[in-house]
TORBATI-368924 format. One record per residue (C-alpha): x, y, z; residue number from 0. Coordinates in Angstrom, 2 decimals. Each point is the difference from the previous one (the first is absolute). Example, Ala and Ser with C-alpha at 12.3 -4.5 7.8 and 13.67 -1.06 7.14 Angstrom:
u v w nr
12.30 -4.50 7.80 0
1.37 3.44 -0.66 1
***
This chain:
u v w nr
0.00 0.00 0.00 0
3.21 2.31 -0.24 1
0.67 2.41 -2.99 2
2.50 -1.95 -0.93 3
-0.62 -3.85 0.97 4
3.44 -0.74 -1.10 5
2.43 0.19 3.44 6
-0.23 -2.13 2.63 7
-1.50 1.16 3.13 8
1.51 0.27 3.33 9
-1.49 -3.49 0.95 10
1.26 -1.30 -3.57 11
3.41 0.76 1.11 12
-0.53 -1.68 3.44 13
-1.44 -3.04 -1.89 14
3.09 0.05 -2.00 15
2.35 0.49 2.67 16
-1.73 -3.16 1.68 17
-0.04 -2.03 -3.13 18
3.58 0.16 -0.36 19
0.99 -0.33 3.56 20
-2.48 -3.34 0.33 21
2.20 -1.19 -3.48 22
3.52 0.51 2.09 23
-0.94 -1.68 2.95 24
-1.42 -3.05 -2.02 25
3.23 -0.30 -1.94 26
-1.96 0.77 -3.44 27
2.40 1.15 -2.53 28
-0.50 1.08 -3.68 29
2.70 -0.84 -3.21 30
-2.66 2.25 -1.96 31
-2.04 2.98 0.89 32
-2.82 1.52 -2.28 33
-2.78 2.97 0.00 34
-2.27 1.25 -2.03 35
0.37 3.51 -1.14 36
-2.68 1.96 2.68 37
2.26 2.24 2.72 38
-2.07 -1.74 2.32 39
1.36 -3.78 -0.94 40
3.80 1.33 -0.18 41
-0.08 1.83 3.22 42
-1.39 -3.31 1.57 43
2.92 -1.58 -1.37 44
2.34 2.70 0.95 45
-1.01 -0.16 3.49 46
-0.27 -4.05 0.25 47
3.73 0.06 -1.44 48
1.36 2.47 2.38 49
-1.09 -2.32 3.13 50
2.46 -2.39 -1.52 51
2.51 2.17 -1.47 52
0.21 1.74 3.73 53
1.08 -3.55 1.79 54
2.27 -0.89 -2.85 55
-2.43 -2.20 -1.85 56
0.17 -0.22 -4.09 57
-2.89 1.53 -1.68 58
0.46 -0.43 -4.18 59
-0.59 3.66 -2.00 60
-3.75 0.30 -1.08 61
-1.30 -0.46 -3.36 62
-2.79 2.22 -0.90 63
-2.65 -2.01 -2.28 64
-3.04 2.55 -1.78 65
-1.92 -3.13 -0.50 66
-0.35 -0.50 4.02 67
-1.65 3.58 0.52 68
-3.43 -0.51 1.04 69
-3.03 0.35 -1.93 70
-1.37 3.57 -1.21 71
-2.38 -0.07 2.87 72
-0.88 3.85 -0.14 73
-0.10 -0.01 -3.60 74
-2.29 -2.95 -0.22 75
-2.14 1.86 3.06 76
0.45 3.97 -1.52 77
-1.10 -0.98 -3.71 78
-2.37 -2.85 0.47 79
-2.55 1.43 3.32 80
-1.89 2.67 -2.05 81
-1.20 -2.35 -2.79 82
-0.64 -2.80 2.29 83
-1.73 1.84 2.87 84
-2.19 1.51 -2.87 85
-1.01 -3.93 -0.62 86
0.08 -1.52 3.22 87
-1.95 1.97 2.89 88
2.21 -2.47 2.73 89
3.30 2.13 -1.26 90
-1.62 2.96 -0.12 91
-1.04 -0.33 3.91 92
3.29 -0.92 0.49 93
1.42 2.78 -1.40 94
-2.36 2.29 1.55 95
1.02 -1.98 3.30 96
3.69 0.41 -0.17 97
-0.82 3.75 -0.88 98
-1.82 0.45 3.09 99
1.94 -1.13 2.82 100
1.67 1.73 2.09 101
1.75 -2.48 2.17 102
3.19 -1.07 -1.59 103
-0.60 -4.10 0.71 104
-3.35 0.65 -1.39 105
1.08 1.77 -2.65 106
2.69 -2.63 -0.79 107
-2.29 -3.01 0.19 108
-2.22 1.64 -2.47 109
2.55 0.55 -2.53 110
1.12 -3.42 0.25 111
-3.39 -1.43 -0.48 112
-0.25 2.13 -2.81 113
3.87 -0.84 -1.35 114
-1.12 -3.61 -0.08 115
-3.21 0.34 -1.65 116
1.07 1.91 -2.67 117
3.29 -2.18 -0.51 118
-2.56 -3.02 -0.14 119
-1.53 1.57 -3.10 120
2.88 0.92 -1.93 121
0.78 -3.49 0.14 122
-2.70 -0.92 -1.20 123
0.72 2.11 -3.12 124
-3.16 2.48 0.88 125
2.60 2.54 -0.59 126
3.00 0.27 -1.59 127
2.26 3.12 -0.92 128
3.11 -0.74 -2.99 129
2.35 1.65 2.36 130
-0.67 -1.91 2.93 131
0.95 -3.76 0.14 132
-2.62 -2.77 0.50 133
0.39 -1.88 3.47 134
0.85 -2.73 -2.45 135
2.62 1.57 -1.48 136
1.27 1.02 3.36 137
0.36 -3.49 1.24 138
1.65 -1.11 -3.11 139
2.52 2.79 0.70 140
0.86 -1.33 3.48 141
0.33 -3.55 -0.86 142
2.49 1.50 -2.10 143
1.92 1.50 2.23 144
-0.10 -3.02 2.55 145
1.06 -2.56 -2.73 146
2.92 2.70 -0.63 147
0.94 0.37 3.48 148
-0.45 -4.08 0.81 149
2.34 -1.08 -3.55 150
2.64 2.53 1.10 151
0.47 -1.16 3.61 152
2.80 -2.03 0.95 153
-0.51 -4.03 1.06 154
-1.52 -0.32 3.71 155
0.15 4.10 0.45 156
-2.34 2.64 2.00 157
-1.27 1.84 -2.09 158
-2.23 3.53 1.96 159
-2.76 2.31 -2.18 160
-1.21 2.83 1.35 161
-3.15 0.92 -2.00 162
-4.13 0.31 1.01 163
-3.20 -1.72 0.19 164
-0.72 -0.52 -3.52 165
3.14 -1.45 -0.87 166
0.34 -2.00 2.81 167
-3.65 -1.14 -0.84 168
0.96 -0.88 -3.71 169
3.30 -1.59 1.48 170
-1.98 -2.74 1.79 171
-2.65 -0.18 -3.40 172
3.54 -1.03 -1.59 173
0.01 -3.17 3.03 174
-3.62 -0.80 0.74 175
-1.33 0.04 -3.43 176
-2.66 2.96 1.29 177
-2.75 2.14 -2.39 178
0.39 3.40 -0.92 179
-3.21 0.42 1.95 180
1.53 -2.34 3.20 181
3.88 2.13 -0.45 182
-2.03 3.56 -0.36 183
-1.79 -1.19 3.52 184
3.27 -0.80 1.80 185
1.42 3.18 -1.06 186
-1.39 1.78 3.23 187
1.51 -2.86 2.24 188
3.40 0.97 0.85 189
1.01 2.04 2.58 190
2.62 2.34 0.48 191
3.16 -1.11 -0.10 192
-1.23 -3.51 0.29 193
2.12 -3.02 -1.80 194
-1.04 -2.94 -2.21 195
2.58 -2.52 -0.66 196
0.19 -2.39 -2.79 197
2.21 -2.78 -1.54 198
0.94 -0.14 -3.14 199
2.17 -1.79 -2.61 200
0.52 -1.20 -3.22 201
-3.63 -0.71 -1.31 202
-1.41 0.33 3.56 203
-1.72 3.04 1.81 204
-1.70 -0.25 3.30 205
-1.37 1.84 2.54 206
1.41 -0.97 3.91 207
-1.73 3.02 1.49 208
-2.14 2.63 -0.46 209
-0.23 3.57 1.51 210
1.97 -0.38 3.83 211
0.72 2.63 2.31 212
2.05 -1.62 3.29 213
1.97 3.19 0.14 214
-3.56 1.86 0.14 215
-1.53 -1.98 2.54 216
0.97 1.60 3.20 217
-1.74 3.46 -1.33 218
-3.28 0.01 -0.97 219
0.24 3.22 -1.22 220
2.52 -0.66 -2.93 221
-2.69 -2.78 -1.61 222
-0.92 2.08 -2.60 223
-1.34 -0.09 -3.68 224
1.18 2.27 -2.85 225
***
């Protein structure tokens, strides 16, 4: 709900302070680290890495991949509301909802019932633009990027991405087989500075697990989404 959504908050740099303290006292090290391009992935990675770096730990230079930015969620929401609230009277309550409130939690559940609605449509191809991307094509353009990253990693390696929701979403399409329609849904799953894990080798991709947050657990406060 910032102007510019962008930066990590003072909690996200807690939670990434956390994340890579809980890595160096479990002994988790990386031969590989990767981000997508958002200031908000990289300074998670930034901050994860200097934990390490600071107790004389290894952490790898980052690669920056485009293809692991998340998906144009204001576009999709800026360019595809008007026509759709003109068609659907549920968006157009929501919209009027979210414009309403005055409470900030309020406020911010309303916008993400009405991000998710809306998303839910454009996947369904109810509206497209030519300059913004299908959800399809999205996916495709992470799977990409994660058979990229997985063919370029050395035998038995750690490999670490730092990217978001929808790319972590499409990452475990790429293991479980998922729908568009089931990946779009698990988008809103992961929190903050949460980890998934999978294994992977030649001609094999699983997922181990799926959106933890030990290092979170002793404050309740710093369980957040988006």
């Amino acid at each position: 709900m910032a102007a510019n959504y962008d930066q990590l908050s003072e909690n996200g740099e807690r939670q990434a302070r956390l994340l890579g303290e809980h890595w160096l006292r479990a002994g988790t090290r990386f031969e590989q680290v990767h981000t997508g391009p958002a200031e908000r992935q990289i300074r998670t990675a930034e901050i994860a890495g200097a934990v390490l770096r600071a107790a004389g730990e290894p952490w790898p230079e980052v690669t920056v991949h485009p293809e692991l930015d998340e998906f144009p969620a204001e576009a999709v929401l800026r360019r595809f509301t008007p026509p759709l609230a003109a068609s659907h009277p549920e968006i157009a309550e929501g919209v009027a909802a979210f414009q309403a409130a005055t409470d900030f939690v309020v406020k911010q559940r309303s916008f993400d019932r009405l991000l998710r609605e809306v998303s839910r449509r454009w996947l369904a191809g109810e509206v497209s633009a030519p300059d913004i991307p299908s959800w399809q094509d999205f996916c495709h353009r992470v799977e990409a990027a994660v058979r990229r990253i997985t063919e370029g990693a050395p035998k038995s390696s750690n490999v670490a991405v730092f990217t978001s929701g929808g790319p972590t979403a499409v990452t475990t399409r790429v293991a479980l087989g998922l729908t568009y329609e089931a990946t779009l849904d698990l988008t809103w799953s992961p929190r903050n500075a949460s980890y998934s894990e999978f294994l992977f080798t030649a001609g094999r991709f699983s997922l181990s697990t799926f959106n933890l947050t030990p290092h979170l657990a002793a404050e309740p406060a710093l369980l957040t989404y988006r």
